[in-house]
N, C-alpha and C positions, 0 to 999 in steps of 0.2 A: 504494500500500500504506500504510496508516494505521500510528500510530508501535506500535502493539499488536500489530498481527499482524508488523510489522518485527522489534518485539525477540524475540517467540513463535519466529519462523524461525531470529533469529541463536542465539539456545539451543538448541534443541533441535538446529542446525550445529555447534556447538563442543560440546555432549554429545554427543553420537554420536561426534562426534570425540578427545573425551576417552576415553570409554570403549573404543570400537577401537583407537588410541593406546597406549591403557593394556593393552589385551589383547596387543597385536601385542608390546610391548617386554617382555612378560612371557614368550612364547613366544620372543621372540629373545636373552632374557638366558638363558632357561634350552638353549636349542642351545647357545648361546656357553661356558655351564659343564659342560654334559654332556663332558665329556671326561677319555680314562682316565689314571693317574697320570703314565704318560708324555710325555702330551701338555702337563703342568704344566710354567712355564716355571721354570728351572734354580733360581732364588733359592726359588722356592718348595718345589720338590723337596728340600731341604735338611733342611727342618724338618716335611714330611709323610710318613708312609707310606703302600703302597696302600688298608692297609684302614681306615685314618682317611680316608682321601681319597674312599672308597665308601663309608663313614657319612656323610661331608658330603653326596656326591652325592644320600643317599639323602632327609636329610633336607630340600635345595631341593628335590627332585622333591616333595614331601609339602606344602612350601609355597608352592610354586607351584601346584600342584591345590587348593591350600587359598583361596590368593591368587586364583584364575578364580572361586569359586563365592561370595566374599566381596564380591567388587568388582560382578560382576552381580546378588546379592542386593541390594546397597545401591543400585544405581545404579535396581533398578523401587524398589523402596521412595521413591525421590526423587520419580521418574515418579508414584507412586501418593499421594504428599501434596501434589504440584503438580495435580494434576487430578483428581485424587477429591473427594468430598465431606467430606470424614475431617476438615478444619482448619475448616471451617466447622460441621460438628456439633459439634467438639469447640468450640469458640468456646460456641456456642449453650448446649451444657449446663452450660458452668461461669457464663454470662451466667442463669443461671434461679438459682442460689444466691449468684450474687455479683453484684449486674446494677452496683456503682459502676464506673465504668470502669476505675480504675485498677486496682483487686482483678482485674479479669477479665483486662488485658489483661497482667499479672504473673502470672497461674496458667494462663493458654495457654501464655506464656514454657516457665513451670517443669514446666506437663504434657506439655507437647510433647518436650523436654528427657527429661525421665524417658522416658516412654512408650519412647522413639526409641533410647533407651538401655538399656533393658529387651530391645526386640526385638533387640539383638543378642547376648545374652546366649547364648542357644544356640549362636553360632557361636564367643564364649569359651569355653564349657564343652567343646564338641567342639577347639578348638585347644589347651586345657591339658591335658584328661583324655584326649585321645586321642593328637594329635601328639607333646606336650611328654612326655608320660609314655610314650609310644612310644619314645622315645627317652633315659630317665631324666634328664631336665629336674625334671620336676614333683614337687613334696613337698606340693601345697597339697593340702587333703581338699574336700572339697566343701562340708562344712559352712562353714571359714574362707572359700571362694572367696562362698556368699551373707553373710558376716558382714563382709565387705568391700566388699560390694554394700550394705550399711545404713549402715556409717561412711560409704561415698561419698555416700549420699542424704542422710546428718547433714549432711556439710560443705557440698554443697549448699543444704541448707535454710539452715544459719546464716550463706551466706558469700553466696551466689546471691541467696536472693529478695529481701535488702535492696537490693542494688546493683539489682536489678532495679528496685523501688522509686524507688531515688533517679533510674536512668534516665526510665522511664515522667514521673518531676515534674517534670524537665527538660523533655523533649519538649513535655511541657502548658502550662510556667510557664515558661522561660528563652527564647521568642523566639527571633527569627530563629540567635542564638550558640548555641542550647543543644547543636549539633553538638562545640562548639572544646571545650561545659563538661563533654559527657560522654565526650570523647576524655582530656582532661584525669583524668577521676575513674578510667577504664578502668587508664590507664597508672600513676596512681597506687596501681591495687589491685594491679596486675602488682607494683611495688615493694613494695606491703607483704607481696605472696604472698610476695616472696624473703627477707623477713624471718621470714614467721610460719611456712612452709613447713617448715623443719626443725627448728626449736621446738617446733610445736605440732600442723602436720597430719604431716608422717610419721612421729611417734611412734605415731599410733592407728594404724598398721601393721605397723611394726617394730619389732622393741626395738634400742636403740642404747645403746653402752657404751665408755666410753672407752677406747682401747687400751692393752692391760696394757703394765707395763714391761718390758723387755729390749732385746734387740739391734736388735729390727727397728723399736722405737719411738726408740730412741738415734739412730738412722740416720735418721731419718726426721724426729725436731726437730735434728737437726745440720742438716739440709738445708733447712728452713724458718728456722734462725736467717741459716745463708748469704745468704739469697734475701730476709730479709726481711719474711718472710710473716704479717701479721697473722692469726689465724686462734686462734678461741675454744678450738680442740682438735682433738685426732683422733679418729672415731669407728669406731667396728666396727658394722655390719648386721649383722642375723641374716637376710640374704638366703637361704640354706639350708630355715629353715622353709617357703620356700615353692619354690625354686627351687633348681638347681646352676647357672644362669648367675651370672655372674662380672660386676662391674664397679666402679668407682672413681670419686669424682667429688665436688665441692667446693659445698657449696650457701649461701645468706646472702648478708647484706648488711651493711657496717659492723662494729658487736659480735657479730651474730651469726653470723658464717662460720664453717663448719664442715670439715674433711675428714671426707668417708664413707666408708669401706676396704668391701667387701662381705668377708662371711666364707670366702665362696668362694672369692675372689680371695686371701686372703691364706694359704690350703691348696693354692692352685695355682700361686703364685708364689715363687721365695727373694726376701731381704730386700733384694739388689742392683736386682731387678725393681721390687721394690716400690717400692723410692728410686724407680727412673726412670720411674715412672707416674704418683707424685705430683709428679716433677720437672714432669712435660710437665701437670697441674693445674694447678700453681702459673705455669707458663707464658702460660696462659690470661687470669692476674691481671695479671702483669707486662707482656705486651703488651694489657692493656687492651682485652681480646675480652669482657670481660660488658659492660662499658660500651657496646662499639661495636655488640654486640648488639642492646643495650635502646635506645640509640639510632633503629638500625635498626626496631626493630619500633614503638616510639614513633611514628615516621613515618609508616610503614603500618597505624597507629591511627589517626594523624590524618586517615590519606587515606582509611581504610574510613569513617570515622563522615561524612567532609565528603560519599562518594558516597552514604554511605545520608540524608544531610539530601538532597542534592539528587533523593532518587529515592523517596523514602518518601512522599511527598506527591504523586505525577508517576501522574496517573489511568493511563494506559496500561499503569504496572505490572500494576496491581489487574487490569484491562480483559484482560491477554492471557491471562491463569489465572481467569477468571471472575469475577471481584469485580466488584461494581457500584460503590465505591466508595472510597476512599483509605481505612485504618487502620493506625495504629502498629505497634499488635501483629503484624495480618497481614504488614507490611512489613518488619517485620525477621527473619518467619521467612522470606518470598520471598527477601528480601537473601543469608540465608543460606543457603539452598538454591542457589538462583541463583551466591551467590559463589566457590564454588569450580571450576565450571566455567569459568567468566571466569581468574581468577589461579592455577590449574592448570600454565598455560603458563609462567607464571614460577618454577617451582621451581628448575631447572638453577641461574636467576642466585642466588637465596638460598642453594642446595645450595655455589655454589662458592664465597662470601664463607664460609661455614661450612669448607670444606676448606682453605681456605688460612690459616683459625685455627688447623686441628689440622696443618699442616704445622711452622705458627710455632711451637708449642705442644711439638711434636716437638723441633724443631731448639735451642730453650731446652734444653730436661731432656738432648740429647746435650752443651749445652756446660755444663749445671751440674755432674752426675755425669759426666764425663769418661769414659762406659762404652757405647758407643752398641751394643754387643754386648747388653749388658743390656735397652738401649730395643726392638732388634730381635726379642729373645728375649721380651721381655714382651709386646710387640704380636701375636707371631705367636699367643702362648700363650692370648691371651684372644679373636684370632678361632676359632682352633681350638676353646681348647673351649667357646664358645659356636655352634660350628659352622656360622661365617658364613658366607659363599661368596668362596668363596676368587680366583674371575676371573668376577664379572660383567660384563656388557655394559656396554662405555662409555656407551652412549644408557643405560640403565636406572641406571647409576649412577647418572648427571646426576640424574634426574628421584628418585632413590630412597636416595639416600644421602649425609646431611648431613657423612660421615667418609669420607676415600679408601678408596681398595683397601686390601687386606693388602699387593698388589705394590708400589702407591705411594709409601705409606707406609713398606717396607722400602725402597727405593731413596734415600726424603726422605732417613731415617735414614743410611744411608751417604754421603751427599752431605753431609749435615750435619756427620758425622764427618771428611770428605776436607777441609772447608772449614779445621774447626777446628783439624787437624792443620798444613792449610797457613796458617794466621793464628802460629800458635805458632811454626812455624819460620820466619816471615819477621821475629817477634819476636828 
């Protein structure tokens, strides 16, 4: 077997395999949660009622029927840009008004991109205008959902096709290293994104305002002088405009770190909650989880760009999807198409270096606010009512969820509190 029809057979074994995989744990997460309030285990029964427990239910049943026709639409779509004709016409027609090579091979980049992102747009409009507002989630109107679709293709054009740019001159001009110089420039745009991110791109989405004064803002810089916490300010989301989901979260780098409160969240929580969700934020900082983060995915920068030098050039890619010949451009779209079914298999181990931040993260804000009643009540309050599933499938977690259970995650929180209470009185 020649090394083309080799790799041709190990793909299309591990997609098939991914996608049945992906089917079977979606049908065994949702057995595993269909269960009626009774069947809920005691901690959680606490803080659920039946007929919030049968909105939850109702809403995984919606997306998980949502989640089978999502995952199968994308997965021929894959199928039909690996083996159709569709990449080499498009190739062709932008090579007849831009025949330099670099122009072309940066506007397959960015048309492919668009195009790929375009066709899923129906299955956005049916999940917000249909699911979401099914369930009074949704406040976006349709006009703002396509005037988001234009800021998106803005920041695109102005942030995208340079760096595509500077890629492509690389590949041409930097020799045998140009892999180390454009893993380098990648990780370096990640860094600037963390900078320029809440500065300057999610403002053309939200409006952000800094949190008025009172009690819950007193509470909240008392808690950040405690802790230390360098941080430009705190800010309020107009999350509501578009949505009623709820969420909190810290973004920057250096001078520009920010706390972001969504407005939701600060209507659905009191100000005890609120302390202890930016306690387990600022947790985040103090054990040095962006850092070990950005570390992490640095790595798996340098190791994606080192497989795509050693494979972007390697005839047999080209050879097993029809290609007569090696090309940049076509080779970073096979890379990417190709690369998710290869490191698919690795999500569980990323999934769990990420839950045992949000454990650490937890068990900080129970020893900063001394209130682990409050950590417990705020955690349960934002998966409720963002109406997450309250006992999925351990196999499906792994594979699907960068944050534990609700169950988990109350039990951290009690374990945290047992600890702290037992450190105090050995004190």
């Amino acid at each position: 077997m020649n090394p083309a029809t080799l790799l041709l057979s190990i793909f299309l074994a591990l997609f098939l395999a991914h996608y049945a995989w992906e089917r079977w744990l979606a049908v065994l997460n949702w057995r595993h949660s269909n269960r009626d309030h009774s069947g809920l285990p005691p901690m959680l029964r606490e803080h659920v009622t039946p007929e919030a427990h049968e909105r939850n239910l109702d809403y995984q049943r919606q997306h998980t029927l949502f989640d089978h026709v999502e995952n199968t639409i994308a997965a021929i779509l894959i199928l039909v840009y690996l083996f159709s004709p569709f990449i080499p016409w498009l190739q062709s027609a932008i090579n007849q008004f831009f025949p330099r090579k670099i122009h072309c091979d940066v506007l397959l980049i960015a048309s492919f991109t668009i195009i790929t992102g375009f066709l899923q747009v129906p299955l956005e409009l049916y999940e917000i205008f249909i699911i979401e507002a099914r369930f009074n989630f949704n406040r976006m109107t349709v006009g703002e959902f396509w005037l988001d679709k234009i800021k998106e293709l803005v920041v695109f054009s102005v942030l995208g096709i340079p760096f595509l740019y500077i890629l492509f001159g690389l590949i041409s001009s930097a020799g045998e290293w140009w892999w180390l110089w454009a893993a380098l420039l990648t990780i370096g745009f990640e860094c600037s994104m963390m900078i320029l991110y809440p500065v300057v791109i999610a403002p053309l989405f939200n409006e952000f305002t800094p949190l008025p004064d009172g009690e819950l803002k007193t509470s909240l810089d008392n808690l950040i002088r405690e802790c230390h916490f360098p941080a430009q300010g705190i800010y309020v989301m107009d999350g509501s405009s578009r949505s009623t989901h709820s969420n909190a979260y810290f973004a920057g780098f250096g001078g520009a770190r920010r706390i972001v409160l969504y407005d939701t969240l600060i209507e659905q929580l009191d100000t005890t909650e609120l302390t202890a969700i930016l306690a387990h934020e600022i947790g985040h900082w103090r054990c040095s989880h962006i850092l070990k983060m950005l570390g992490i995915s640095s790595l798996l920068t340098l190791a994606g760009f080192f497989l795509l030098w050693m494979t972007i050039h390697w005839p047999p890619l080209y050879q097993a999807f029809g290609y007569s010949k090696p090309d940049p451009a076509i080779g970073i779209l096979l890379f990417g198409m190709l690369g998710g079914t290869f490191t698919f298999w690795l999500t569980p181990f990323l999934n769990r270096i990420s839950r045992r931040n949000e454990y650490e993260a937890d068990a900080f804000a129970v020893k900063m606010t001394h209130n682990p009643s409050a950590m417990e009540s705020a955690l349960f309050k934002l998966y409720q009512n963002n109406l997450s599933n309250l006992t999925p499938h351990p196999w499906y977690s792994s594979y699907h969820y960068s944050h534990p259970t609700p169950l988990e995650r109350m039990q951290s929180v009690r374990a945290a509190s047992s600890l702290v209470v037992s450190r105090n009185e050995m004190r």
